[in-house]
C-alpha angles and dihedrals in degrees: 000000000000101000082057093053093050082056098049105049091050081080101022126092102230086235102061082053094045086057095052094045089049101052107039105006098061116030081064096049089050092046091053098033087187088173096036100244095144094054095055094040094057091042083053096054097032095048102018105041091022092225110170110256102273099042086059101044076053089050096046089061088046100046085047087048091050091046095052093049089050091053082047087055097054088056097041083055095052085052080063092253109146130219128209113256125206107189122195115194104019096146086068085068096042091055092050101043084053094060117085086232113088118221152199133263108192105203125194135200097272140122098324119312090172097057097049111009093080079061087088095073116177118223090200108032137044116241125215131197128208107223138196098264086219108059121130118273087241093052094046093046089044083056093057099040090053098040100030091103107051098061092257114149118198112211111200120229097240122192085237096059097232088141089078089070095053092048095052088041085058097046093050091051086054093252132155114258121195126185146147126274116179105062124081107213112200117310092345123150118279143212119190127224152174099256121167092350088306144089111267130170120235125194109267090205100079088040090049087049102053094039103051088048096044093236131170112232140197141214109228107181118167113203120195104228094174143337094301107006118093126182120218112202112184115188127186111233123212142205137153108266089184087061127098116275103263093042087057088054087049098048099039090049085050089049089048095044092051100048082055094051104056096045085044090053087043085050104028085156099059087060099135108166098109110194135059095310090187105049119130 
């Protein structure tokens, strides 16, 4: 199936895909909700956002429709159709590509970070991006294909947790990690912190990372504005390196929540976590 869409694209206008997916894709994914993301999409818009009923049953479909065109994207991507990018704060990443020290970019669920986050190549570093270990054969072959060529290394996420060893391998050789930070995976670590007016647990493991190396880190979040138009925003996140252990963790997870929140409240829409984001 994916193997079919790469070829297809590579022919297709995206719009033309985003159309078909639109109309009779999503209205049947909504209807059965078999994971539930309806559900916790409504829940994020009624309760979160506090939209009256009907806006956020509208911004359900819309948010379904703009998932679905960023998955699109991925593939289209992986077709080697380009997208424009518009970067702010590109200067964050060239000061810190400059130093000898390598350095972290934490990514979200949010808008694209795939299509759009690689955009940020390093001349003097390799960088190295922490990926989801069950990915398709296809996805993972279309990556490499696509990225091959900009020394960018992807490190599986394995059950056995050898990718530790490849990420710490990375950060000792003063190379650039990226890797998401919004998302609890199983039992994993947690830090908790004030997120859309409420209580929501973070990963501990990027924030213990960073902090036990001393690293500096960046927010990378790619939002879609419009069918072939992606905006990069890069933030430089900050926390005390002088403080105790457990206060750097705090601060830099705050630093790290805020900078979400404000690009989540800019995109409401590209909000892509589908499940009950705040349960404790």
């Amino acid at each position: 199936m994916h193997r079919l869409l790469i070829q297809s694209l590579r022919w297709l206008d995206v719009r033309m895909v985003y159309l078909v997916t639109s109309l009779f894709v999503i209205p049947v994914c909504l209807l059965l909700n078999t994971n539930h993301s309806r559900t916790s999409a409504y829940h994020f818009y009624r309760h979160r956002l506090r939209y009256g009923r009907l806006r956020a049953a509208w911004s359900v479909y819309i948010n379904h429709c703009l998932f679905s065109q960023v998955v699109v994207d991925r593939f289209a991507v992986f077709a080697g159709k380009h997208f424009h990018l518009d970067i702010e704060g590109y200067e964050h990443f060239r000061q810190l590509e400059s130093e000898p020290k390598g350095f972290m970019i934490f990514s979200s669920h949010i808008g694209c970070y795939e299509v759009a986050g690689y955009s940020l190549i390093s001349k003097t570093k390799r960088f190295n991006a922490l990926v989801f270990g069950g990915e398709k054969a296809t996805v993972m072959a279309g990556r490499q294909e696509v990225l091959g060529h900009h020394n960018i290394r992807m490190i599986p996420v394995k059950e056995d947790m050898s990718h530790l060893f490849l990420v710490n391998e990375a950060l000792d050789n003063n190379e650039i990690m990226s890797m998401p930070a919004d998302r609890i995976i199983g039992s994993a670590k947690s830090v908790t912190s004030v997120f859309m007016d409420a209580e929501a647990r973070f990963p501990a493991g990027p924030l213990s990372v960073a902090t036990m190396k001393g690293l500096d880190v960046l927010a990378v979040n790619v939002m879609k504005t419009s069918a072939k138009h992606y905006k990069v925003y890069v933030a430089r996140l900050s926390y005390d390196k002088q403080a105790p252990r457990r206060q750097q963790i705090q601060q830099l997870a705050d630093s790290y929540v805020k900078e979400l929140e404000h690009r989540v409240r800019q995109y409401p829409l590209q909000w892509f976590n589908f499940y009950d984001f705040w349960s404790r």
